[in-house]
C-alpha positions as CSV (number, residue, x, y, z in Angstrom):
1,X,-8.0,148.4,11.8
2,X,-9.2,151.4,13.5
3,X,-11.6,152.1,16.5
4,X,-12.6,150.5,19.5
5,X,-13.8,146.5,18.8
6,X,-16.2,144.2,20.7
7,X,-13.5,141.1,20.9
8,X,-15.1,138.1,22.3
9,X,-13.3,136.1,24.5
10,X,-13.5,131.9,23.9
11,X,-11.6,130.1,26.5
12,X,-12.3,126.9,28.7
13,X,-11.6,127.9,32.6
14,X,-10.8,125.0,35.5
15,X,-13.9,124.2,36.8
16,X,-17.0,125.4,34.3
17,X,-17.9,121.9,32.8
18,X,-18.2,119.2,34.3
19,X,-15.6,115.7,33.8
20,X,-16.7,113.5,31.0
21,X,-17.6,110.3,31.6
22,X,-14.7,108.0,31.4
23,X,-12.5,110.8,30.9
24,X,-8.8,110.6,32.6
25,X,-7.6,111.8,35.7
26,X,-5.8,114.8,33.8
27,X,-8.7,115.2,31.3
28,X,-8.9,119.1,31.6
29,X,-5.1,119.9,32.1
30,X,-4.7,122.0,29.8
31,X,-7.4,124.2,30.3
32,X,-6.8,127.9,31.9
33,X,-6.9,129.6,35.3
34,X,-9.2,132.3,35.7
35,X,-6.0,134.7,35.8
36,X,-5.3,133.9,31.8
37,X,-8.7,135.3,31.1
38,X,-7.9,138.4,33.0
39,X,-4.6,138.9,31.7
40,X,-6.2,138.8,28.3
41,X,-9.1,141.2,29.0
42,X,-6.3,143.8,30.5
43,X,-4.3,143.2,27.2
44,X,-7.7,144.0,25.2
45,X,-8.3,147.0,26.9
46,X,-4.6,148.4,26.6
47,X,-5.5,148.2,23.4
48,X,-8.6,150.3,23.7
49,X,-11.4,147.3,23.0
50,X,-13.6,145.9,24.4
51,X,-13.5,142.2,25.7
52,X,-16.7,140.9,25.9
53,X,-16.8,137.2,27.5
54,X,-18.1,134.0,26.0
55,X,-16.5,130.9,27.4
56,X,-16.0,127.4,26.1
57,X,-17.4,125.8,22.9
58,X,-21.1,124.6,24.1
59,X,-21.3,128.4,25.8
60,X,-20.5,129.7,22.0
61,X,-23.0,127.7,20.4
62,X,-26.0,128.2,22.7
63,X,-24.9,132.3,22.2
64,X,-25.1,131.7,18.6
65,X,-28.4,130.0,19.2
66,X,-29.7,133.2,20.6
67,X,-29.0,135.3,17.4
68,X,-25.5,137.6,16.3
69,X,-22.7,137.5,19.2
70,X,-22.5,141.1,18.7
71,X,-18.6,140.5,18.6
72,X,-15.9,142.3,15.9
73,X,-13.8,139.3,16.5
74,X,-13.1,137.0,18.8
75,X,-9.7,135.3,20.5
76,X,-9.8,131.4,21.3
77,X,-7.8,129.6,23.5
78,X,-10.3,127.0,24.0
79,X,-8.9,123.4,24.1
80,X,-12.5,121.7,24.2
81,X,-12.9,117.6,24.9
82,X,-13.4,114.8,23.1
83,X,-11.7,114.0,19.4
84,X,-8.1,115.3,17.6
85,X,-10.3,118.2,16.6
86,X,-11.3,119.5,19.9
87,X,-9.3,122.5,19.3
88,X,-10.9,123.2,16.0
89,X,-14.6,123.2,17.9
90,X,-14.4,127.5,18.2
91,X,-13.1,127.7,15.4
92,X,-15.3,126.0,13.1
93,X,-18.1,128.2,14.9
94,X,-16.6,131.5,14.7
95,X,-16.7,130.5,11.4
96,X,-19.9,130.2,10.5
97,X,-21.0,133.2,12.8
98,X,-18.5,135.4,10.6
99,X,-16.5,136.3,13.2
100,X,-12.5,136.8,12.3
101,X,-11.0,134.8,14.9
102,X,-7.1,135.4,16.2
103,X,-4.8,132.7,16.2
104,X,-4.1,129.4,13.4
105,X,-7.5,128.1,11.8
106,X,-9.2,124.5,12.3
107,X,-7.4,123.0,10.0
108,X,-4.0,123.8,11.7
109,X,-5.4,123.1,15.2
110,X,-6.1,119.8,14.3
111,X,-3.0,118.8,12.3
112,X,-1.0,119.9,15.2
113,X,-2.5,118.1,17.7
114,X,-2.2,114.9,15.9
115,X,1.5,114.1,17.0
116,X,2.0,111.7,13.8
117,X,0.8,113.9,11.2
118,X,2.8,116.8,12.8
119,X,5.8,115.3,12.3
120,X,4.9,113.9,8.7
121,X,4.7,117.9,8.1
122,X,7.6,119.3,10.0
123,X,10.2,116.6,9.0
124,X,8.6,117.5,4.9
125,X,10.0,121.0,5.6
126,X,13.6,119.6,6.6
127,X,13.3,120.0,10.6
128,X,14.8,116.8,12.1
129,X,12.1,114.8,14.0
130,X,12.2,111.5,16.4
131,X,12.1,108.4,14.4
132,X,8.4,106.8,15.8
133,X,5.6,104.2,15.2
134,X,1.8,104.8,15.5
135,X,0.5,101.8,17.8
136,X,-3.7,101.3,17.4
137,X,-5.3,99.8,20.5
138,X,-5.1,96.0,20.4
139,X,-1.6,96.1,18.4
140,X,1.6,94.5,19.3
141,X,3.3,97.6,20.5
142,X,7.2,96.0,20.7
143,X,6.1,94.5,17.3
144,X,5.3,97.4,15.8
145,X,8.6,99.2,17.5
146,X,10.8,96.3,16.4
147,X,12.9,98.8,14.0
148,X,13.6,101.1,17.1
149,X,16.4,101.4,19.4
150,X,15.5,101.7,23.1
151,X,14.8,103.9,24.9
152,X,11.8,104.8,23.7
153,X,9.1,107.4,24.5
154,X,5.1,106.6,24.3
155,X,2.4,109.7,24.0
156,X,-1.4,109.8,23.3
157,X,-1.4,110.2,19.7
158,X,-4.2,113.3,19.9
159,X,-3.3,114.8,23.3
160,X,-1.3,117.9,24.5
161,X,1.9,118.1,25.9
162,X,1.7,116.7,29.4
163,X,-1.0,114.5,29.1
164,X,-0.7,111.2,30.0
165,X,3.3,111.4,30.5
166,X,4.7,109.9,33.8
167,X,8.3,108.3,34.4
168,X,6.7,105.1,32.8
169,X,6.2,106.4,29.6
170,X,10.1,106.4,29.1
171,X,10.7,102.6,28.3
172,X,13.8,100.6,28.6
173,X,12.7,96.8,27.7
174,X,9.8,95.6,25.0
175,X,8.0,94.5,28.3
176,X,8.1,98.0,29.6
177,X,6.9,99.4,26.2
178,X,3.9,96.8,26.5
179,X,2.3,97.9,29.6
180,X,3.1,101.2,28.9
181,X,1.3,101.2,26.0
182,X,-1.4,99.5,27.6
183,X,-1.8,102.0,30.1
184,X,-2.3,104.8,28.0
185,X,-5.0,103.0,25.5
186,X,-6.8,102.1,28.7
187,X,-6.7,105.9,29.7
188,X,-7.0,107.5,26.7
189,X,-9.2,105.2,24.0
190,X,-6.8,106.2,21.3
191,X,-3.5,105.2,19.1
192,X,-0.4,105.8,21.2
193,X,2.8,107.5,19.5
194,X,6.3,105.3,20.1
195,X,8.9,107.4,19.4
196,X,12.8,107.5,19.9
197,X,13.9,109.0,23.0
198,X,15.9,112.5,23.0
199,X,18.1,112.4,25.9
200,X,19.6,115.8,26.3
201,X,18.4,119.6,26.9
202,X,14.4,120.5,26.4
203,X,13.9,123.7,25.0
204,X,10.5,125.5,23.7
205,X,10.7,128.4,21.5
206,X,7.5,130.6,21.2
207,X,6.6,131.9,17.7
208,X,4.3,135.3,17.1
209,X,3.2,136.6,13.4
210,X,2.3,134.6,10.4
211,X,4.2,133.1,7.5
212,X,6.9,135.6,6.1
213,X,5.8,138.2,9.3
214,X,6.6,135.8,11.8
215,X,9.5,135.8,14.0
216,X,11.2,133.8,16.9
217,X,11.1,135.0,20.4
218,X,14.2,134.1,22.4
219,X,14.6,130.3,23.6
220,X,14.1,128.9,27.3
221,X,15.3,126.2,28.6
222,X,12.9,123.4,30.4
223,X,14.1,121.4,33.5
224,X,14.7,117.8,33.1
225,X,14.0,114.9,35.5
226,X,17.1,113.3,36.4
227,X,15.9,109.7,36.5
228,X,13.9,109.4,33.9
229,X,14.5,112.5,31.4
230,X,11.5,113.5,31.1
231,X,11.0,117.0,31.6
232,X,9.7,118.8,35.0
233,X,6.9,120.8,32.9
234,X,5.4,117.0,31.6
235,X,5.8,115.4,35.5
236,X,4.6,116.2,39.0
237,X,7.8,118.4,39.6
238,X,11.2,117.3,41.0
239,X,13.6,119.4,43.5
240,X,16.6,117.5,41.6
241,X,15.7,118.7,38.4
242,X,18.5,120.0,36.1
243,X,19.5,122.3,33.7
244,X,22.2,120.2,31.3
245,X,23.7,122.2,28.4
246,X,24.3,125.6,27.2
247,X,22.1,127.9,25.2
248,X,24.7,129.4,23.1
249,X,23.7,132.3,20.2
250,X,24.4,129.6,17.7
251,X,21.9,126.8,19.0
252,X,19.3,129.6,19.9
253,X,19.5,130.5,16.0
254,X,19.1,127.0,15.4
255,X,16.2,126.3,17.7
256,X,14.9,129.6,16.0
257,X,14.7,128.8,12.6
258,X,13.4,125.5,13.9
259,X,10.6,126.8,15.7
260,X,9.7,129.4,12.4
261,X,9.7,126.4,9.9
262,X,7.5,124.4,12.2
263,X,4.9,127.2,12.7
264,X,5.3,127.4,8.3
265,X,4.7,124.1,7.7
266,X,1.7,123.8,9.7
267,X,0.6,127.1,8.5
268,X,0.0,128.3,11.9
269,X,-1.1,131.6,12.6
270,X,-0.2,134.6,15.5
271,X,1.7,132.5,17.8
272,X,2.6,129.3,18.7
273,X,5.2,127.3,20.6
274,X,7.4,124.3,19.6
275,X,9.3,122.0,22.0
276,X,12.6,120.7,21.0
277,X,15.4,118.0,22.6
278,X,19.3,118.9,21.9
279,X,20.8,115.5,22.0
280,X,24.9,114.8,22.3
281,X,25.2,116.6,18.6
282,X,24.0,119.4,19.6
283,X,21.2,119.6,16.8
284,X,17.5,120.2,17.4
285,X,15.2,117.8,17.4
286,X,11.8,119.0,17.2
287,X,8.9,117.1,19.8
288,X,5.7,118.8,19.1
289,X,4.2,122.0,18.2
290,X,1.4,124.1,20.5
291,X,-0.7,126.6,18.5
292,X,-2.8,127.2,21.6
293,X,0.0,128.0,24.1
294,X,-0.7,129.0,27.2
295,X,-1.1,132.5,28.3
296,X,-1.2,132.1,31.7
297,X,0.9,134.9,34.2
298,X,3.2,132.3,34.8
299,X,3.7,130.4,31.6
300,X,6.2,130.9,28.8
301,X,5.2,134.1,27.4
302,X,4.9,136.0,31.0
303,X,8.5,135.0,31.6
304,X,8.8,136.2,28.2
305,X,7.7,139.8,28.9
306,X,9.5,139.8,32.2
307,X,12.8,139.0,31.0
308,X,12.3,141.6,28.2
309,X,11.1,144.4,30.9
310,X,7.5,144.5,29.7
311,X,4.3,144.6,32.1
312,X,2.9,141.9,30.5
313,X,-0.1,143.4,29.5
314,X,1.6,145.7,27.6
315,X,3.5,142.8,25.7
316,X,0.3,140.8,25.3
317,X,-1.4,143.9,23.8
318,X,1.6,144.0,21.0
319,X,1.2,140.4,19.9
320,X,-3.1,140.3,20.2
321,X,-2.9,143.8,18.5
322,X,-1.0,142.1,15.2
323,X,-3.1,139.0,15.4
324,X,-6.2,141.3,15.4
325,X,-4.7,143.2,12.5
326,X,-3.7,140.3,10.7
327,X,-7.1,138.8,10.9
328,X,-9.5,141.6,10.5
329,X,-7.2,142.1,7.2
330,X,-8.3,139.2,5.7
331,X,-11.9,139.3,6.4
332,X,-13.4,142.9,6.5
333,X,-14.3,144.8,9.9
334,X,-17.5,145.4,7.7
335,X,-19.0,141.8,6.9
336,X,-17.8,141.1,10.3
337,X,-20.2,143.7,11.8
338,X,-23.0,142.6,9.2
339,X,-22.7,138.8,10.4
340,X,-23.0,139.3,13.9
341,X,-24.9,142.3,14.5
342,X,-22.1,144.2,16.3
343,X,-23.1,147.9,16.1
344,X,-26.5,148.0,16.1
């Protein structure tokens, strides 16, 4: 890769559409501050392109309505709305502009934000996972849990991380599992996950590169709710939040080659990161998998960079400067240029 590149920019920003109707309360929580966007145009132009803004998925296909994006390649960290393929959306349409796009394809994007099939995968490459239950709308939830030991932990099958947790979706009693489950079918229109419950240290491990090239970044440590055990991140926020366990060299290595086999197995590309529980014997247990991280100033990778001494443009410009590598590797600078016009 050599030369300055048009790089567009995909990304869905607080506030530019409009809430869907029915959608829940948290419907766009994963979506990105204006900042995000920044810090990745400042990481772009370290690099010497050129970021060139496009926005969410229905602003990419009315651009690719108009003729060629004019874009070498393009970065996504567009969550979209609607189905378990929401995050596949900008990818499927970079796609069939021609565009090499950073970060894991469609087929990963969706795989991984389907919470069952993600742990079909990861627990197939030997990483331990939560023993769990899919629950359609309309089933017997305690039924269908029968086999499992309380507590138990429900999740919207095809949602991120935080959405639709509260302290309620930590159950104690079959009746508590009920209206939990009820609750989130009536928010979220789809099967609910019910899963064992971890109680112990949260950690998340970030991930950059892709398969033998990728490597582990250092391990942080996530807050915990006291009451419920929940962690901080998932919740509103608690003042009483703690910090139980140590993060010794030998449990980062574990959480490490964790992290790397569950970004394999899902054959997820650039960067991710995983989320894991250490329960009482002191083994990780892996929750779920995020190959559209945040990289907001404040999130995981900014605390990242500060705790390794980068600015963190500078740090974002090394891992967006490998992805772009990587991608404009496996699909030529050249048919990129011819597909979209860029250049002309």
């Amino acid at each position: 890769m050599t030369g300055a590149l048009r790089v567009g920019l995909c990304y869905d920003r607080f506030g530019d559409a409009p809430r869907p109707p029915g959608a829940p309360p948290d419907w766009d929580a994963e979506y990105e501050p204006e900042e995000t966007v920044a810090a990745l145009e400042a990481a772009l132009r370290r690099l010497g392109h050129a970021p060139v803004r496009i926005g969410n998925a229905r602003a990419l296909l009315a651009a690719m309505g108009r003729g060629p994006l004019g874009v070498d390649a393009a970065v996504t960290i567009a969550e979209s709305y609607g189905s378990r393929n929401r995050e596949a959306h900008v990818p499927v349409l970079l796609e069939l502009a021609g565009v090499p796009c950073v970060g894991s394809d469609a087929l990963s994007l969706s795989v991984s934000l389907d919470k069952h099939l993600t742990k079909i995968v990861v627990d197939d490459a030997g990483v331990a996972v939560p023993a769990g239950v899919v629950v359609p709308p309309g089933a017997d939830a305690a039924a269908l849990a029968a086999g499992l030991a309380f507590p138990l932990m429900v999740k919207p099958r095809y949602e991120g991380t935080a959405k639709g947790i509260a302290p309620s979706s930590r159950c104690e009693t079959p009746a508590e599992l009920r209206a939990e489950v009820v609750r989130q079918h009536a928010l979220y229109g789809q099967d609910v996950v019910v899963e064992a419950f971890v109680d112990g240290a949260e950690f998340t491990v970030g991930v950059v590169g892709t398969g033998g090239g990728a490597r582990a970044l250092p391990a942080l440590q996530r807050a915990v709710e006291p009451a419920s055990g929940i962690g901080v991140h998932a919740l509103a926020g608690d003042p009483d939040a703690a910090l139980d366990g140590a993060l010794t060299p030998a449990l980062d290595q574990s959480l490490a080659d964790a992290a790397l086999a569950a970004h394999r197995a899902i054959e997820c590309r650039d960067f991710s990161r995983s989320d894991f529980r250490v329960g009482p014997d002191g083994a990780p247990v892996f929750i779920e998998i995020n190959p559209l991280p945040t990289f907001a100033p404040d999130g995981t990778f900014a605390i990242l960079a500060e705790l390794d001494g980068q600015p963190y443009d500078a740090f974002l410009a090394d891992v967006l400067g490998a992805a772009l590598a990587r991608a404009l590797g496996t699909e030529s600078a050249t048919r990129a240029r011819t597909a979209t016009g860029a250049g002309e």
